[in-house]
C-alpha positions in Angstrom: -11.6 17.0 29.1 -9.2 16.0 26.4 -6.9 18.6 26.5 -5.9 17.8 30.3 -4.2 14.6 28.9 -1.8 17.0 26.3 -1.0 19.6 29.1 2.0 20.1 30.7 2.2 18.7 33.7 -0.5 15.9 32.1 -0.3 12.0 31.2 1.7 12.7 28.5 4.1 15.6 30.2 4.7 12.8 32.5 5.3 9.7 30.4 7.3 10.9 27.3 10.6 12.8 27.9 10.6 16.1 26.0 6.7 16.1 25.0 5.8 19.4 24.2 1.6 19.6 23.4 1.0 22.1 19.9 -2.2 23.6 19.9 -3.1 21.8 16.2 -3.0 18.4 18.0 -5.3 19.3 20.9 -7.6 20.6 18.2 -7.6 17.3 16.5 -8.0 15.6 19.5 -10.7 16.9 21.0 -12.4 17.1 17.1 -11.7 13.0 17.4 -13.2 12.9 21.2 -16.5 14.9 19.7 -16.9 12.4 16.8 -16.3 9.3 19.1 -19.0 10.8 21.3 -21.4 11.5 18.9 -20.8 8.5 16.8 -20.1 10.7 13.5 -18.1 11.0 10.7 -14.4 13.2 10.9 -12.2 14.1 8.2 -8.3 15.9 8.9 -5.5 16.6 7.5 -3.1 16.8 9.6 0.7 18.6 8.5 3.4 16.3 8.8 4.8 16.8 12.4 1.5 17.5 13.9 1.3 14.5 16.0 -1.8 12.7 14.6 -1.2 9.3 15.5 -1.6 10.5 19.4 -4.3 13.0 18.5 -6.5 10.0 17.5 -4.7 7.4 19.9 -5.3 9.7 23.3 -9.5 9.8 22.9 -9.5 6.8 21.2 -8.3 4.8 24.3 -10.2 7.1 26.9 -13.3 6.3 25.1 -14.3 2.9 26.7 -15.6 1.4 23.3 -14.1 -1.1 20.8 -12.0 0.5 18.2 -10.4 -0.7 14.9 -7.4 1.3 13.9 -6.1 0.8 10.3 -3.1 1.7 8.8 -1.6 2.2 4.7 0.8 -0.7 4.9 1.7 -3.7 7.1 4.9 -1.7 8.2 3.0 1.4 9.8 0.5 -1.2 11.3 3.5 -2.5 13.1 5.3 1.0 13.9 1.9 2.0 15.3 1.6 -1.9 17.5 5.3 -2.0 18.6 6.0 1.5 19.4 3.1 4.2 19.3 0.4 2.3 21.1 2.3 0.7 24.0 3.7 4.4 24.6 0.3 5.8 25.1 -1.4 2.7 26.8 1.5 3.5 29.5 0.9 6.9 29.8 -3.4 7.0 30.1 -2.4 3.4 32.0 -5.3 2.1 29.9 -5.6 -1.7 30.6 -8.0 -3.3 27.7 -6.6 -5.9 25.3 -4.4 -4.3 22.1 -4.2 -6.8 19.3 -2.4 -6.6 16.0 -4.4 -8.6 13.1 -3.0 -9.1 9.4 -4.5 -10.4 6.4 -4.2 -14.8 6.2 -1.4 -14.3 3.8 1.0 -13.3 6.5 0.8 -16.5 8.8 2.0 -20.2 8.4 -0.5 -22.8 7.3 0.8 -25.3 9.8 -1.2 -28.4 7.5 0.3 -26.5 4.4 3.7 -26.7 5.6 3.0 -30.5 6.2 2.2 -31.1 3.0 5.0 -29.0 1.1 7.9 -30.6 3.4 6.0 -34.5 2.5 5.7 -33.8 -1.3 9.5 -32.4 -1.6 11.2 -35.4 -0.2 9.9 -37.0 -3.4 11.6 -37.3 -6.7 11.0 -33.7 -7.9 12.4 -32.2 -4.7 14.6 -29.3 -4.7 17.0 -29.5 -1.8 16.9 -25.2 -1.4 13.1 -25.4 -1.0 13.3 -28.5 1.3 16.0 -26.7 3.3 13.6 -23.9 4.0 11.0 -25.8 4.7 12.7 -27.3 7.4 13.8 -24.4 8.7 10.4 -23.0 9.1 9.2 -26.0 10.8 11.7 -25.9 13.1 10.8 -21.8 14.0 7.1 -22.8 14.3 7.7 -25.0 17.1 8.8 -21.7 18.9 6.6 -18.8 17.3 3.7 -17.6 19.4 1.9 -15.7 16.5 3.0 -17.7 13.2 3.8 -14.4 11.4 5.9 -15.2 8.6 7.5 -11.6 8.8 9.4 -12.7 12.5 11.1 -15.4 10.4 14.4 -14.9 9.4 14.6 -18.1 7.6 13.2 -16.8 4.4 12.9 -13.9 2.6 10.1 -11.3 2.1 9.7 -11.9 -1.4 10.4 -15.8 -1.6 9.1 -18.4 -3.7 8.1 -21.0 -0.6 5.8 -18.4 1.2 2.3 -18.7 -1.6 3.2 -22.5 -0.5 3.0 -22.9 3.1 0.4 -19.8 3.8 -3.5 -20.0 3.1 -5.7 -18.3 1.2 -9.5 -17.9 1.4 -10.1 -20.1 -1.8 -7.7 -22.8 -0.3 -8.0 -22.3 3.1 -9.6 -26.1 4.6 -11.2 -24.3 7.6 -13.1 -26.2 10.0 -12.6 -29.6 8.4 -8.4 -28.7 8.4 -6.5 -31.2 10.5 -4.6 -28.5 12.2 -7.6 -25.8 12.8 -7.0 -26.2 16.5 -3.5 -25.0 16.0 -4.1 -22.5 13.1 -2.7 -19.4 13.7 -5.1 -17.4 11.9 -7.7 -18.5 14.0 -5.6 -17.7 16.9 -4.9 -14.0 15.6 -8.7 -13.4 14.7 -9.5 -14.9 18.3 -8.0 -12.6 20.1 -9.2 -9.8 17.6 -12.6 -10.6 18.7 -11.7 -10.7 22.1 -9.3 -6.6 22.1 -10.7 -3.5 23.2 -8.1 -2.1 20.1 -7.2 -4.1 16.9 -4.7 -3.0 14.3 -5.8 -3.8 11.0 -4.1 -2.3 7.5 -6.5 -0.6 4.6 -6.4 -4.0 2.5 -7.4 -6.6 5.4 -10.3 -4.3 6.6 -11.7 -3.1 3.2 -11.5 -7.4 1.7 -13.4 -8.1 4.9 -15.7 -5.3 4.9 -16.9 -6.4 0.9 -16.7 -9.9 1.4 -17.5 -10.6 4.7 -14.3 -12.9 4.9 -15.0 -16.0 7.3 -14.6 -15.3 10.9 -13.2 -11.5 10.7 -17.0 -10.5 9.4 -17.5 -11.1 13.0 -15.3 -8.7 14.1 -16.6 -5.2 12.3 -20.3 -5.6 13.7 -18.5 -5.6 17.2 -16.7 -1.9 16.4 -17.8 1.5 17.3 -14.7 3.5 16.5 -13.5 3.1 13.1 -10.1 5.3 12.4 -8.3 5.3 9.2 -4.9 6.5 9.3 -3.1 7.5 5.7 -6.8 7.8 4.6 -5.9 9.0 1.1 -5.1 5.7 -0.3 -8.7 4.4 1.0 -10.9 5.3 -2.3 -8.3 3.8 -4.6 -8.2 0.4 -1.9 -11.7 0.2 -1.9 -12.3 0.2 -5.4 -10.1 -3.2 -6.0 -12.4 -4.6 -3.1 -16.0 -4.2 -4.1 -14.7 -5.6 -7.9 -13.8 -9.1 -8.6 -10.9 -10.2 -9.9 -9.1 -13.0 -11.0 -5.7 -14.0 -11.0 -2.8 -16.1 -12.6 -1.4 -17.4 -9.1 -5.2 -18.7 -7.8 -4.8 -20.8 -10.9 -1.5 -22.0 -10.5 -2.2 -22.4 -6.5 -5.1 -24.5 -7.5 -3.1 -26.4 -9.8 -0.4 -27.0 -7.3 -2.9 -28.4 -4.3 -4.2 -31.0 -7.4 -0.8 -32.1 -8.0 -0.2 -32.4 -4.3 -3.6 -34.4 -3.5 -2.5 -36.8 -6.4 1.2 -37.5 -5.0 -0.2 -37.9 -1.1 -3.9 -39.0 -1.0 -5.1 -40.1 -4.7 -1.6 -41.7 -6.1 -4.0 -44.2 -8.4 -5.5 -41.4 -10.2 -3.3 -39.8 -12.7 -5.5 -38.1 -14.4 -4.7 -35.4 -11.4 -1.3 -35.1 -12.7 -2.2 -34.2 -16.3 -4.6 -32.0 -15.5 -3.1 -30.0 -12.9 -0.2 -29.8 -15.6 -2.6 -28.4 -18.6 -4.1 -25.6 -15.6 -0.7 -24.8 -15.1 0.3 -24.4 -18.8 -2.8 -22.9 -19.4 -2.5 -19.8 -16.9 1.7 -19.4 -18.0 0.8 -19.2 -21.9 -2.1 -16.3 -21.2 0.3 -14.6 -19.0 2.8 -14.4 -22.0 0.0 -13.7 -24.9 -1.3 -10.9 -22.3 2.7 -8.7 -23.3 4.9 -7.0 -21.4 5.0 -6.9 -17.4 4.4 -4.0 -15.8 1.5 -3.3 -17.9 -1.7 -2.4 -17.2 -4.3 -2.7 -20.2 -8.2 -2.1 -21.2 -9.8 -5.6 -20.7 -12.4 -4.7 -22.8 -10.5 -4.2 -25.9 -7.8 -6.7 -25.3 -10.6 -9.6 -25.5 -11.5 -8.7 -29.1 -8.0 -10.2 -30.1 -7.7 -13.5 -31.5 -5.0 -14.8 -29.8 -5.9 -13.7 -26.1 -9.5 -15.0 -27.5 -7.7 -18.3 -27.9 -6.1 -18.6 -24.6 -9.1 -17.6 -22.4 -10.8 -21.0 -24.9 -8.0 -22.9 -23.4 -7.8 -21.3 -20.3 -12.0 -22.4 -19.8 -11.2 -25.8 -21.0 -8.8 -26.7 -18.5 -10.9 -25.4 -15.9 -13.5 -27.5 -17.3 -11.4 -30.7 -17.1 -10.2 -29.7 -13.9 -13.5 -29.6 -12.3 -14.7 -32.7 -14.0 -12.0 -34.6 -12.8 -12.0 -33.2 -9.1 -15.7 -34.2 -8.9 -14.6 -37.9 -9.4 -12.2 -37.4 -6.7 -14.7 -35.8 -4.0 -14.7 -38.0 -0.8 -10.9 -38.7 -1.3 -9.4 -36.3 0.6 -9.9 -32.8 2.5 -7.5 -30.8 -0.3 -9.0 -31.9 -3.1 -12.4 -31.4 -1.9 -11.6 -27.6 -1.4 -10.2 -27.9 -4.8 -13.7 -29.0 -6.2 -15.1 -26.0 -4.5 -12.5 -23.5 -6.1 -12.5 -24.4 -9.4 -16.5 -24.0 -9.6 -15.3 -20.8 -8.7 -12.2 -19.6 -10.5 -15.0 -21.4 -13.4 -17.7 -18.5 -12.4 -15.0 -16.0 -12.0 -13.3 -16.6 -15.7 -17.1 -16.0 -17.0 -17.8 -12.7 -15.2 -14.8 -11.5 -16.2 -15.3 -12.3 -19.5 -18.9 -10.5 -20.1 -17.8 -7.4 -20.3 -21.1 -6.4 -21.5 -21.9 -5.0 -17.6 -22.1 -1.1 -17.4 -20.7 0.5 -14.4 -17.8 -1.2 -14.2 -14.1 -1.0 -15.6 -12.5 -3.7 -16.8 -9.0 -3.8 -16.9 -5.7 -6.5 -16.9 -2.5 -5.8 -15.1 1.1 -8.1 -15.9 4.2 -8.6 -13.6 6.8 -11.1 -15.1 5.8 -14.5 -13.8 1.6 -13.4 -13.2 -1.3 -11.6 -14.7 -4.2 -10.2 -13.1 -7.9 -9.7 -14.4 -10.0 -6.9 -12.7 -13.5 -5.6 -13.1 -13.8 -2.6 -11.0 -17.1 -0.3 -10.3 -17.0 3.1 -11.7 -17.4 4.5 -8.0 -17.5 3.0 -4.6 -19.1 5.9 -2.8 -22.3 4.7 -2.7 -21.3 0.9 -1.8 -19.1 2.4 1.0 -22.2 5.1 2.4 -24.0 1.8 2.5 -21.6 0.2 5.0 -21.0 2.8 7.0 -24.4 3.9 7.3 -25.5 0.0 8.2 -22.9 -0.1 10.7 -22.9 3.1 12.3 -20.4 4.4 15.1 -17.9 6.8 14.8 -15.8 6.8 11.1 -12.3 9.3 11.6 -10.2 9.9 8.4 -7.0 11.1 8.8 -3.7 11.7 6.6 -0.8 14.6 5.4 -2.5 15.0 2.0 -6.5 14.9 1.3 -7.0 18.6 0.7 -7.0 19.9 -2.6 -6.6 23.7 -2.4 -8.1 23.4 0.7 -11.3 21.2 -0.6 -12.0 18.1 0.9 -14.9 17.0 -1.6 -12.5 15.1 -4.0 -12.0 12.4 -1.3 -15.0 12.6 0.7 -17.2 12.2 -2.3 -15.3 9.2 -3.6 -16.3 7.6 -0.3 -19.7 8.9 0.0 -18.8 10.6 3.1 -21.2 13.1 5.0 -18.2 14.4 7.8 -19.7 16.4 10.4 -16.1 18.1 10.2 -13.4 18.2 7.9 -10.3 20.8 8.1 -7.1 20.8 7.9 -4.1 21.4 10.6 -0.7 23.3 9.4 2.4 21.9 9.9 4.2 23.2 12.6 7.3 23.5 10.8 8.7 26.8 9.7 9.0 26.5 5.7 9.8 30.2 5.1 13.2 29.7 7.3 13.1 25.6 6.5 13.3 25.0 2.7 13.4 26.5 -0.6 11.3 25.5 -3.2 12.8 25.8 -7.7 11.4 25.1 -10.8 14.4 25.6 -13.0 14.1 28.4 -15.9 14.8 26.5 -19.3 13.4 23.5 -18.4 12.4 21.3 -21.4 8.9 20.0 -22.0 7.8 17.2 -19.4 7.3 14.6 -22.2 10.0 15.7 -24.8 12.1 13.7 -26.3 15.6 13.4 -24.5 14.2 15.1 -21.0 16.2 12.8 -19.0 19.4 13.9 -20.3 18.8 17.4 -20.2 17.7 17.2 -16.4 21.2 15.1 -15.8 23.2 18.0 -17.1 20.7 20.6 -15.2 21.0 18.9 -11.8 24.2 16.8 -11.9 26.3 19.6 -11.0 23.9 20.5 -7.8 23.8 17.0 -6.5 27.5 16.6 -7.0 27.5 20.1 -4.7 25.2 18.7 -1.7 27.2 15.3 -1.9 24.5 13.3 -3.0 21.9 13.0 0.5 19.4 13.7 -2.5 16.0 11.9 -3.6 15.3 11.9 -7.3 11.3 11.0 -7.8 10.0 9.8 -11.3 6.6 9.7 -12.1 7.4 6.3 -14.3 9.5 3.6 -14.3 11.2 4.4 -17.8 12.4 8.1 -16.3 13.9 5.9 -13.3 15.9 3.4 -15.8 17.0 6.7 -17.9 17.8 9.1 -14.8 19.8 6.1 -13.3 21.9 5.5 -16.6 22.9 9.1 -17.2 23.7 10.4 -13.4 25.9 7.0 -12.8 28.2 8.1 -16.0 27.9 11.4 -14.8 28.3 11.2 -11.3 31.0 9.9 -9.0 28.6 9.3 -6.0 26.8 6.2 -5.2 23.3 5.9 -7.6 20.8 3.7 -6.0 17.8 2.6 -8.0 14.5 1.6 -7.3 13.7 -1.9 -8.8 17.5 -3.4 -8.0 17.2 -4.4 -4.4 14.2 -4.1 -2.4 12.9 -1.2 -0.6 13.7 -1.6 3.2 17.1 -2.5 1.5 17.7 0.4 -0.4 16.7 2.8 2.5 19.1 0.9 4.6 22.1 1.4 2.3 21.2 4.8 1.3 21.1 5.7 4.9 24.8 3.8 5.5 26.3 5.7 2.9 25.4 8.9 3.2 26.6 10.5 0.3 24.3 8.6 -2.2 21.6 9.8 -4.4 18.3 7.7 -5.0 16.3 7.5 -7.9 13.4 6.0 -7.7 9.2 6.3 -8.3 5.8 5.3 -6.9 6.8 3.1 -3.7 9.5 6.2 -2.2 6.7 9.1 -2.9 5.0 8.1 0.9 5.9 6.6 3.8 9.3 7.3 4.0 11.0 9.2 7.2 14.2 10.4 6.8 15.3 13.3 9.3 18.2 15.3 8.9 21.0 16.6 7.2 20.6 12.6 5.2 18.3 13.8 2.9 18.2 17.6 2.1 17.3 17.6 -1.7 13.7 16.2 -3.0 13.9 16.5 -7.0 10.5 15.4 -8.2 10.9 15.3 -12.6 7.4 16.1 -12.9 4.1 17.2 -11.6 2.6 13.1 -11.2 -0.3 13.4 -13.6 -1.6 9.4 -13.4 -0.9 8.1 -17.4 -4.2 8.6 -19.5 -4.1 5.5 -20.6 -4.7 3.9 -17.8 -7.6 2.0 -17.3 -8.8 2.9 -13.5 -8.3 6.4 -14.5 -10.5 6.1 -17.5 -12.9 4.5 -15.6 -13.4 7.4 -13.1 -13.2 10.1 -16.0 -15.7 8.4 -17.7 -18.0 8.5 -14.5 -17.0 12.1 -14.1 -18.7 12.9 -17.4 -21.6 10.8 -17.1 -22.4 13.0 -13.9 -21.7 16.0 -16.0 -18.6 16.8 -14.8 -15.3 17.9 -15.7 -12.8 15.1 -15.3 -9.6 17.3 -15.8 -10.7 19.5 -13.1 -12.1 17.2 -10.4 -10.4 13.9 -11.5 -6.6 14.2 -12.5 -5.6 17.6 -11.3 -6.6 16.5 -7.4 -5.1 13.2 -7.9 -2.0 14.4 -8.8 -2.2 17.0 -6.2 -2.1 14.2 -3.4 0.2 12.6 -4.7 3.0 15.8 -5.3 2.0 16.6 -1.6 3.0 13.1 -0.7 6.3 13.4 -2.6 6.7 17.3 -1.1 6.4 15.8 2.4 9.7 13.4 2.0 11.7 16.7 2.3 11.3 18.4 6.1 10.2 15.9 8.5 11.3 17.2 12.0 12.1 21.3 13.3 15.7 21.1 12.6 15.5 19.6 8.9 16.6 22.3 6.0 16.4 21.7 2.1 15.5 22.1 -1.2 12.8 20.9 -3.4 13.4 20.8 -7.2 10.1 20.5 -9.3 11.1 20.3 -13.0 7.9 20.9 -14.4 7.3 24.4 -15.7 3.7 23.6 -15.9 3.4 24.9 -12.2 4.2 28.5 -13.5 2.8 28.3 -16.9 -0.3 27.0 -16.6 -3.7 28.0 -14.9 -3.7 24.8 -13.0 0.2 25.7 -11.3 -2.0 28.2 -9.1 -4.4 25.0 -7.7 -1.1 23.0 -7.1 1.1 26.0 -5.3 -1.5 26.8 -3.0 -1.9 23.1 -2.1 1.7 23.1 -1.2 3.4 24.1 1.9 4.1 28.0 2.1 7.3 27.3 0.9 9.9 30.6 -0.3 9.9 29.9 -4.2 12.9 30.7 -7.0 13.6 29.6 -10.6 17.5 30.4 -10.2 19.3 27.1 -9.8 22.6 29.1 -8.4 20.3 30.6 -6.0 19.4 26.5 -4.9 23.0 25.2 -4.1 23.7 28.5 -2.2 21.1 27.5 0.0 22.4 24.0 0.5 25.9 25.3 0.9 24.4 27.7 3.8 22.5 24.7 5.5 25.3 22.4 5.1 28.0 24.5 6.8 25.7 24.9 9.3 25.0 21.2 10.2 26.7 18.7 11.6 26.8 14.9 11.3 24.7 14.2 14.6 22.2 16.6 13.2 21.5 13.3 11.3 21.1 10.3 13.9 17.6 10.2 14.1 16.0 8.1 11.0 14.2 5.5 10.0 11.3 4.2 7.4 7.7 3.9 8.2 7.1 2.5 4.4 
């Protein structure tokens, strides 16, 4: 039944020019239709170039029942909207309602905005945030959706976005003066109402722990539940079914006191002070918490005196906050909902702060303006079964990477999953003929001192040889800053670092230049698609064990023992195993692409565990002669032209 739509002469044949069918797609197709059917539970990897996306999108469609597709990041979510679904909806000339839903931070508040643009004409204004303002009021008198990403007006990372969007804590719902025009409600309307919503890992998994208001409404509807780029689901799901609490709620909070006091309670001052002392309050733990970038054990770091002091402070203002607030209630809308999330930023700072609970990890994480407080469960698997199990229907997993060794049972059991099939599908890529694969002979220990310099003198000369087109991949952001310093007095080609610009930017000007060489860590390891002869060398520094000191990590070793385990073996060598397949994949991404892959780790020869990580990888023709390498990429670039390279682009 299935098959007849990837035959030749079939929808497909018909609708997309070239379409060839590969026997690994049908199979997945047809594995998708059979779990659709008998409402079950599907797990499959699928090799890069398999065509999964229409393997799942093909019976997905022809099923007649509601389906809830959802994606790694906001930028596949719209690749698959935009371009993947309206191709196949054309070709099966399926006619239901598609819908695209993100998460409430991605839309304008259209009664935030109003406040913002009232409060900046006063004597604090600053004309650069006034300007912007204006320039999104005058775009949401035009936009259809309200999604702040269609704006060209402001940037993706600017300041004025936390300020004119909603979150749930602030959100005014029912009682907002503008809920009629909210465009939130709008984008979860028509959710309900699709045959086919497009959701990412973070909106579904928040909504499916917390029930948020009005999308709980929309999973009950579901029977078809596909997860593409399943293998960052367990890692997802554990931030969701924790609590945390964060510097930016409390500055938020603080932010919508100050505004209540300067538009709807100007003869209570005592707003002002105490929004300022919130505000103080949240900035001086961020700076007693250390360096950004940093994630720490909670548990340890609130036995120190001074962090012991600040969360004293931090409860105080909270406390005044809320006392204050209550004289306010009746006053206004915003500082109603203000009353209502301090009592529970209040609750929150105390939960966080027993960390006398077993079962749970309790960890803090910086960045330079914010910190973040988390408490975390051990192990979701049994709080997802749960779910799953309540709600019932058909749950597909799919990805490039969530076999280890060919063993599905590190990710399905950190789900709780019970698949009634799980295998994986080969790439149909020829690696032998494709891509070489070295780990250099005389390659210094992964953590010893002065590594980065060694590896510039190692692989300077071979980069300098394939003119740049060449990813570099650190496992940390300290190898990035150390790589970057020594290849740009090395080299004369472009260096681009991660960290400098952002991502899409970097991608964009790495693609322009063509001759460049990128250095960069976790954000580049997935979800990045470049074809051709613009990227033929993937150096990776070393094999990506996660740090041991990290606290989510020592939260599911610890687990691992208590189950009588062994953590090394079913905890860090199969995470780090996704993750070097995820990295691995960055290299050959079409038929025609050639390269090389330099892993300069000697562990994967040396050690017992090289054997689990080889045979996870691609069957890729292996060498330790770095000679051997740029003959290679001398061979494959005199055989290449410059059109080989037209075709590329970033799903990040």
């Amino acid at each position: 039944m299935i098959a007849k739509f990837f035959a030749a002469g079939g929808a497909l044949d018909k609708a997309i020019p070239g379409f060839q069918a590969r026997q690994p797609q049908i199979d997945m197709a047809e594995a998708v239709a059979d779990a659709i059917q008998s409402q079950t539970q599907l797990v499959v990897e699928a090799g890069t170039g398999t065509g999964k996306t229409f393997a799942y999108l093909v019976p997905a469609l022809v099923s007649g029942k509601k389906v809830i597709i959802s994606t790694g990041s906001k930028n596949l979510q719209e690749q698959l909207f935009h371009r993947d679904l309206p191709l196949m909806t054309d070709a099966l000339g399926f006619t239901g309602r598609v819908s695209l839903l993100k998460g409430r931070a991605n839309y304008l508040c259209i009664d935030r905005l109003g406040r913002q643009i009232a409060e900046s004409h006063g004597v604090h204004s600053d004309p650069t945030l006034l300007s912007q303002l204006v320039q999104v009021r005058s775009w949401s008198s035009s936009t259809k959706t309200g999604d702040l990403g269609d704006c060209d007006a402001i940037a993706e990372d600017s300041p004025v976005l936390p300020m004119i969007t909603s979150t749930n804590e602030n959100c005014l719902g029912r009682e907002c003066p503008a809920y009629d025009e909210c465009f939130v409600v709008k984008a979860r309307r028509r959710a309900m109402e699709a045959d086919v919503v497009v959701v990412n890992h973070h909106l579904f998994l928040a909504d499916l722990a917390i029930k948020e208001t009005g999308f709980g409404e929309l999973i009950p509807e579901a029977e078809v539940f596909i997860f593409d780029e399943a293998h960052q689901m367990p890692d997802i799901a554990s931030q969701y079914f924790g609590q945390s609490l964060t510097s930016r709620q409390i500055q938020e909070l603080a932010k919508d006191v100050e505004i209540g006091y300067r538009t709807e309670a100007k003869d209570m001052r005592q707003l002002q002070k105490t929004a300022d002392r919130l505000f103080q309050a949240a900035a001086d733990m961020r700076i007693v918490l250390g360096e950004p970038g940093f994630r720490g054990n909670w548990r340890e770091a609130i036995t120190s005196p001074s962090i012991q002091r600040e969360i004293t402070r931090l409860t105080d203002a909270l406390d005044l906050t809320h006392e204050v607030l209550k004289l306010a209630l009746g006053r206004s809308q915003l500082l109603d909902t203000a009353f209502e999330r301090a009592t529970l930023l209040k609750a929150r700072l105390q939960r966080v702060c027993d960390t006398t609970i077993t079962g749970y990890s309790y960890w803090y994480e910086c960045t330079p303006r914010h910190f973040s407080l988390h408490i975390t469960p051990l192990s979701v698997a049994e709080k997802f079964h749960e779910q799953i199990t309540e709600q019932g229907g058909a749950w597909i997993f799919t990805s490039a990477t969530l076999a280890v060794n060919d063993d599905f049972s590190h990710f399905s059991q950190r789900l709780g999953l019970t698949p009634k099939q799980q295998f994986s599908l080969e790439s149909p890529f020829d690696y032998q003929q494709q891509a070489l694969l070295c780990v250099p002979r005389f390659l210094p220990e992964p953590n010893s001192m002065g590594i980065a310099d060694r590896l510039v003198d190692m692989l300077a000369p071979l980069i300098a040889s394939n003119n740049g087109r060449c990813f570099f991949l650190c496992t940390s952001h300290q190898m990035v800053r150390d790589l970057a310093e020594g290849f740009r007095a090395k080299l004369d080609l472009p260096v681009l670092v991660q960290g400098e610009t952002t991502k899409q930017k970097l991608l964009a000007e790495y693609l322009e230049r063509g001759d460049a060489l990128l250095v960069a860590t976790g954000a580049f390891w997935e979800g990045v698609d470049v074809r051709g002869q613009a990227l033929s060398c993937v150096i990776i520094d070393k094999l990506p064990f996660t740090a041991p000191d990290d606290p989510l990590l020592k939260a599911r070793i610890e687990d691992c023992r208590l189950r009588g385990g062994d953590p090394f073996a079913q905890v860090q060598i199969p995470d780090a195993v996704i993750t070097l397949k995820q990295g691995v994949g960055r290299l050959i991404r079409d038929k025609q692409d050639k390269g090389v892959l330099v892993i300069c780790d000697n562990r994967l020869v040396t050690r017992p565990y090289g054997a689990v990580f080889l045979r996870s990888l691609p069957p890729i023709p292996r060498t330790r002669d770095v000679e051997g390498v740029g003959q290679f990429l001398s061979s494959i670039n005199g055989a290449q032209t410059p059109d080989d390279c037209e075709e590329q682009h970033s799903e990040a």
